[in-house]
Rosetta silent file (secondary structure, phi, psi, omega in degrees, C-alpha in Angstrom):
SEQUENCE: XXXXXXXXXXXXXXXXXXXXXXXXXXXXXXXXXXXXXXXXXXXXXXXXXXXXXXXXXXXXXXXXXXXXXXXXXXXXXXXXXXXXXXXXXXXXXXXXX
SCORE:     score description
SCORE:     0.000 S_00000001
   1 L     0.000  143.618  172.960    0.000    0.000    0.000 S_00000001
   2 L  -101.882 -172.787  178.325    1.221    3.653   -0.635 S_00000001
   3 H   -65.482  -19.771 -151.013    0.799    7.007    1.445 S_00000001
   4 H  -103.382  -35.818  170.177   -1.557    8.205   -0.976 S_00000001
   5 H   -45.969  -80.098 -154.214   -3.582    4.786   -0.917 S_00000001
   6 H   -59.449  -15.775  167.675   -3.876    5.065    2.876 S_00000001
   7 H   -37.976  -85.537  135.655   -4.417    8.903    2.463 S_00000001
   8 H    32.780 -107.273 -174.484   -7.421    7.662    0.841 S_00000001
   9 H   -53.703  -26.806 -155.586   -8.822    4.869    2.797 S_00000001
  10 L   -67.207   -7.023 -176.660   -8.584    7.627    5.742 S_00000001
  11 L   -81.430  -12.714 -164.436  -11.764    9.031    3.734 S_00000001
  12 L  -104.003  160.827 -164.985  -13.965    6.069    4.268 S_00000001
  13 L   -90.915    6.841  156.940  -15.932    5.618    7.337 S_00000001
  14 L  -105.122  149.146 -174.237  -14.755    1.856    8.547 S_00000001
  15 L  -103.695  131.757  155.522  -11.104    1.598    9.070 S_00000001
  16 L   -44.682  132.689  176.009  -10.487   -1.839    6.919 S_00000001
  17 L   -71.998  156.859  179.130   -9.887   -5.139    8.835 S_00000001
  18 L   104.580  -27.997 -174.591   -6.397   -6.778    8.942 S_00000001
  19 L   -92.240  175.943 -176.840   -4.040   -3.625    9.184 S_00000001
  20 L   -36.833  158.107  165.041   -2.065   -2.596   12.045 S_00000001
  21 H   -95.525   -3.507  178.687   -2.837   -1.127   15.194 S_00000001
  22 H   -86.807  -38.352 -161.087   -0.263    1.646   14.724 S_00000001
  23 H   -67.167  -33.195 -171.755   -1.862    2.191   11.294 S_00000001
  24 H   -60.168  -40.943  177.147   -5.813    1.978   12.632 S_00000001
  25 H   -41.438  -88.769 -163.857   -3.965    5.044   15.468 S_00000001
  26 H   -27.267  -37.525  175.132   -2.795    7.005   12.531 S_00000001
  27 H   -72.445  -32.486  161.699   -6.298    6.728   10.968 S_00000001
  28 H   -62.264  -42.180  177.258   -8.137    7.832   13.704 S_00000001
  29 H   -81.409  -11.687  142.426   -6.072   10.646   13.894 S_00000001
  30 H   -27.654  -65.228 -159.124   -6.420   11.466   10.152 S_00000001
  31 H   -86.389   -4.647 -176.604  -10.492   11.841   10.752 S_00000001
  32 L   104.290   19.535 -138.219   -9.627   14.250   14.208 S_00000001
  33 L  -126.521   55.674 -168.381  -10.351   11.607   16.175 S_00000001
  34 H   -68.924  -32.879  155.976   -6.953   12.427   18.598 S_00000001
  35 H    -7.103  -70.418 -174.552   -8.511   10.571   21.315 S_00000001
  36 H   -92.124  -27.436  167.762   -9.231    7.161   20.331 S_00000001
  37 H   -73.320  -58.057  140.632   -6.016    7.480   18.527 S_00000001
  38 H    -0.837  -30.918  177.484   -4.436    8.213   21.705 S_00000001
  39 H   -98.004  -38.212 -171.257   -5.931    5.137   23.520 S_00000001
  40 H   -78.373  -30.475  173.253   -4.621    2.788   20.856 S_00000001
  41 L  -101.942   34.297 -175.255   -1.524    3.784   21.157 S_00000001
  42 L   -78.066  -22.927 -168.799   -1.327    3.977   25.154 S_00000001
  43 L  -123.459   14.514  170.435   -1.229    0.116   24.429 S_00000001
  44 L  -105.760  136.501 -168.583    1.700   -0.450   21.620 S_00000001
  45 L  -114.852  -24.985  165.537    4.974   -0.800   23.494 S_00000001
  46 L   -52.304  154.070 -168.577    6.996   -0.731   20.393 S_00000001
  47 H   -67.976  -23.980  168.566    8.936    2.275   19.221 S_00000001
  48 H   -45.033  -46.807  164.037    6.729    2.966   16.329 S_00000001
  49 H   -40.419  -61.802 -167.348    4.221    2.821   18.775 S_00000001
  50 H   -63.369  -37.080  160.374    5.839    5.279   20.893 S_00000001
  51 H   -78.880  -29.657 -177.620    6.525    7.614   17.808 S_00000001
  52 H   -77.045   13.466 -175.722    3.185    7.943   17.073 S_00000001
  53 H  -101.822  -57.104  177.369    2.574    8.631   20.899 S_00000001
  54 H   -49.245  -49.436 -160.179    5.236   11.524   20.563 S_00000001
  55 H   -89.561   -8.392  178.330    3.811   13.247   17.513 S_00000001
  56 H   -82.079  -46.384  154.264    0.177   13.005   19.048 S_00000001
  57 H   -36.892  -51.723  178.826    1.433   14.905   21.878 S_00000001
  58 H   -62.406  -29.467  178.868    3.282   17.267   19.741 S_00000001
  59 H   -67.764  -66.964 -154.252   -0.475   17.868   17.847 S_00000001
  60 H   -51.677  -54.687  168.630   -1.336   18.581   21.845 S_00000001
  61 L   102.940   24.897  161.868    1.314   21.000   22.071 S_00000001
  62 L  -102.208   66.917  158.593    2.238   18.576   25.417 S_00000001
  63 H   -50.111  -53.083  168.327    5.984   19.422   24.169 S_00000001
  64 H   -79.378  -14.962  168.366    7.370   17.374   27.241 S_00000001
  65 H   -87.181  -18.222  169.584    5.469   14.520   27.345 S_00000001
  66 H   -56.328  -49.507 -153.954    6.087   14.723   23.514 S_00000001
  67 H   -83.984  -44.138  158.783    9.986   14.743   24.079 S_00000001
  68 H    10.157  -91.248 -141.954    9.399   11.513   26.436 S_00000001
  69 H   -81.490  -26.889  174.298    7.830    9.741   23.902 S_00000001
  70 H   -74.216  -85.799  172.825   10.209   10.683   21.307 S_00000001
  71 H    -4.477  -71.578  166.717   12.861    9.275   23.226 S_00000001
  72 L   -64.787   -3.477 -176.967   11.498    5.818   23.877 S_00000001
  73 L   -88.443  -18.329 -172.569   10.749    5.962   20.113 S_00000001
  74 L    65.037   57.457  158.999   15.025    6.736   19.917 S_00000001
  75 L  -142.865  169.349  143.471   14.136    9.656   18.297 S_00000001
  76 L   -78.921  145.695  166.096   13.968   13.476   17.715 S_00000001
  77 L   -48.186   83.946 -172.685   11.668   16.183   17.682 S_00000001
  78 L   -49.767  164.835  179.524   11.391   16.772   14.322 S_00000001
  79 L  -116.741   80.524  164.538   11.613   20.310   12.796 S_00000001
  80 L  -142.353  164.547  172.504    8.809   19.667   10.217 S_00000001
  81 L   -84.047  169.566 -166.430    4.859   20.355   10.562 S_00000001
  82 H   -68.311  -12.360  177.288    3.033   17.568   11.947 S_00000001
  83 H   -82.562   -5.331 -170.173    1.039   16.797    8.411 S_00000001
  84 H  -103.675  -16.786  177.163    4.858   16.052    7.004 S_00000001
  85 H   -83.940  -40.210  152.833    5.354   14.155   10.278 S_00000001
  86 H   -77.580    3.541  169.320    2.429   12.326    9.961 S_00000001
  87 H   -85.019  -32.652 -169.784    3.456   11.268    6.404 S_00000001
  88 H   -78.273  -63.954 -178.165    6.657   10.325    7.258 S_00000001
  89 H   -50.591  -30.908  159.346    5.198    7.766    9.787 S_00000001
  90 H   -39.788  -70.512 -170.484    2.646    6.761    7.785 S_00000001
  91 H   -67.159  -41.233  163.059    5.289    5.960    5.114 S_00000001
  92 H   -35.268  -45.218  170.527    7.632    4.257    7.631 S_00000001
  93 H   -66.713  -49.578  169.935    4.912    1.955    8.738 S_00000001
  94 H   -67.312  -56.377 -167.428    3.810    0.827    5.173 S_00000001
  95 L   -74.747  -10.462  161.755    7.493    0.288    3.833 S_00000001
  96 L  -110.297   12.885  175.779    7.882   -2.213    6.948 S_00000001
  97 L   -66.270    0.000    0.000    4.119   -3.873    5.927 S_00000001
């Protein structure tokens, strides 16, 4: 699948069965939904998980709980906006699918 596929699916009102639980976050947070994406990934212990925990935070503008999360992800704060950050992750996530 590309970014522009899941770009896409992020339009339709069922999240498709079978993909990821990092991806199903990312989708929720796609429709505005920072919340529920927030609860799924309260419960991925992996660092992907953990970046997408960071950059949901960073959408909060919860910069230190952000930098946390970045950390346990073994990452930086990026200096991009958060729609090129959620692209990047997006793409990151797919290309290891």
């Amino acid at each position: 699948m590309t970014l522009d596929e899941f770009k896409k699916l992020c339009k339709k009102e069922i999240f498709p069965v079978g993909m990821s639980q990092l991806l199903k976050a990312l989708w929720y947070d796609a429709r505005g939904d920072w919340d529920t994406a927030h609860s799924i990934v309260q419960d991925i212990s992996e660092p992907d998980g953990s970046w997408i925990h960071a950059y949901l935070h960073r959408q909060e503008g919860d910069l230190a709980n952000a930098a946390y999360w970045y950390g346990q992800a073994g990452k930086h704060k990026p200096d991009i906006s958060l729609h090129e950050e959620w692209e990047q992750i997006v793409s990151a996530i797919l290309y290891k699918s």
